[in-house]
N, C-alpha and C positions, 0 to 999 in steps of 0.2 A: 240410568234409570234405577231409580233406589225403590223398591218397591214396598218400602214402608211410608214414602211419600208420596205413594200415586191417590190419585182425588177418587172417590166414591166411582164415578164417573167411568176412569182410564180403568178402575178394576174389574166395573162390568162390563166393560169394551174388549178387556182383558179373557174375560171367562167367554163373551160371548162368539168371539175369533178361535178360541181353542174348541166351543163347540162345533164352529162350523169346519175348521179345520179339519177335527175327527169325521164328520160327517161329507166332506167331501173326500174325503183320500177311501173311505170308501165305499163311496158311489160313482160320481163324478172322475176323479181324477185317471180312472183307468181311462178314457177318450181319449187325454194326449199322451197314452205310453206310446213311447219309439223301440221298437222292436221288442217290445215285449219289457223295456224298461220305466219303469214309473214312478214319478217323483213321488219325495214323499216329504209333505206337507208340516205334517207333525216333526221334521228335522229342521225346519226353522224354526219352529217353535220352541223348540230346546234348546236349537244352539242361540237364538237372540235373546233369549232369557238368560242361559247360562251366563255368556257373555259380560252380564254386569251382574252374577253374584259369584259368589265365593264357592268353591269345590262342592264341599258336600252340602249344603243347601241345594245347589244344582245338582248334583246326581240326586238328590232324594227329588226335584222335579223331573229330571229324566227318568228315572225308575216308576214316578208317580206315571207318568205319558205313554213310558212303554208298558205299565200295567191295564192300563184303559186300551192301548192298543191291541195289548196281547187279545185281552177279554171280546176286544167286537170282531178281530179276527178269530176266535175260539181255539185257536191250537198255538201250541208251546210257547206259553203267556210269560214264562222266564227268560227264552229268547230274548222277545222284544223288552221285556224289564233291564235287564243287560247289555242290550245293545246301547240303548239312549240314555243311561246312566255315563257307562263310558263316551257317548257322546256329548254328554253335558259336560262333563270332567273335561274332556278336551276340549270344548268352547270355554270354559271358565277359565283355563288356564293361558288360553290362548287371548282373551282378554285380558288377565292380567299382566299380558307382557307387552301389548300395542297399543295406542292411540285408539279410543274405541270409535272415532267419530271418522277415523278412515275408511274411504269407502272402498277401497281391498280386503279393507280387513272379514268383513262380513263372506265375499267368497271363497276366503281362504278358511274361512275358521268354516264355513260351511263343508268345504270340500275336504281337509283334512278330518274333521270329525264326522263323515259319514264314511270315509276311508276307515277312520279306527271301529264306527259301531257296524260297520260289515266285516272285517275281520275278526271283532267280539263276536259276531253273530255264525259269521261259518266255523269257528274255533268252537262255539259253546254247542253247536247243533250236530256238533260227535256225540257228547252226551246224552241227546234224546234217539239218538240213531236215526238220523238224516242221511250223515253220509256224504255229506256233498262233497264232490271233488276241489280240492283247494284253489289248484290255480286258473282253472275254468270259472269257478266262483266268481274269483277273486277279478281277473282280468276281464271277465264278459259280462260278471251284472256288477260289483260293488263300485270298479271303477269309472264306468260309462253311469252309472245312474249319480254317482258322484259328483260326475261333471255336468251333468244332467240337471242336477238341484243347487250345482254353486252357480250358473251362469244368470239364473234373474235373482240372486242372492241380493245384491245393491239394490236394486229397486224396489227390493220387499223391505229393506231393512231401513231406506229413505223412508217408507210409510212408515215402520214401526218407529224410529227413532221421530217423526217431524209429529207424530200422535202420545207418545208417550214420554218422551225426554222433554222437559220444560227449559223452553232456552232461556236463558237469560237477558237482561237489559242490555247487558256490558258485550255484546257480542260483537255489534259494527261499531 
């Protein structure tokens, strides 16, 4: 997905997924949390963007997503700027080392980069005096909501790649 080549079209399909995205993760999406853990919507969005560009392009969109997110949750708006930065940073790079049209790769790169922006995230929210306990953090929400958001990872990213990657003639 080169997104200097997406059509008029695929860009406002584009903006109009990431509005509804924002707007269901926080309305909607709290219905299917499992014990209190809940997906979060907007980490696809980063990580199948990042995906196919380059580092810092993609952290300036991950910082771009976690600043809108910060703002419609209203509290510690750098938090979330930081977490999905470094989240994009680890999708971008984990694209640049695999076949991006495998369909593990999308769970993997989802599950690993929401591992790294929840450790971004309980690391950097010492500095606002949170507090949170590490390894309670760590092991009882970062890594179950991690696995939480990689398992329909493939099937999100079948729609996103079969809508916005244009296949080619030469394919069968």
């Amino acid at each position: 997905m080169n997104y200097q080549m997406l059509s008029v079209k695929q860009r406002v399909l584009l903006v109009f997924l990431f509005i509804v995205a924002v707007i269901w993760q926080n309305t909607l999406i709290h219905k299917i949390a499992i014990n209190g853990i809940v997906p979060d919507l907007l980490a696809y969005f980063v990580v199948f963007t990042a995906l196919y560009m380059r580092p810092i392009p993609a952290m300036a969109v991950g910082a771009g997503i976690g600043l809108i997110e910060g703002l419609f949750i209203g509290k510690y708006i750098g938090l979330f700027l930081l977490a999905k930065a470094a989240m994009a940073l680890m999708a971008s790079y984990i694209g640049s080392k695999f076949y991006k049209e495998n369909y593990l790769l999308p769970m993997i790169a989802v599950f690993l980069a929401s591992l790294g922006s929840g450790f971004v995230y309980i690391l950097f929210s010492y500095l606002v005096g949170l507090n949170l306990p590490f390894l309670y953090s760590f092991f009882c929400i970062v890594l179950p909501r991690s696995i939480y958001i990689a398992i329909p990872a493939p099937l999100i990213f079948l729609f996103v790649y079969l809508v916005f990657v244009q296949p080619t003639h030469n394919q069968f």
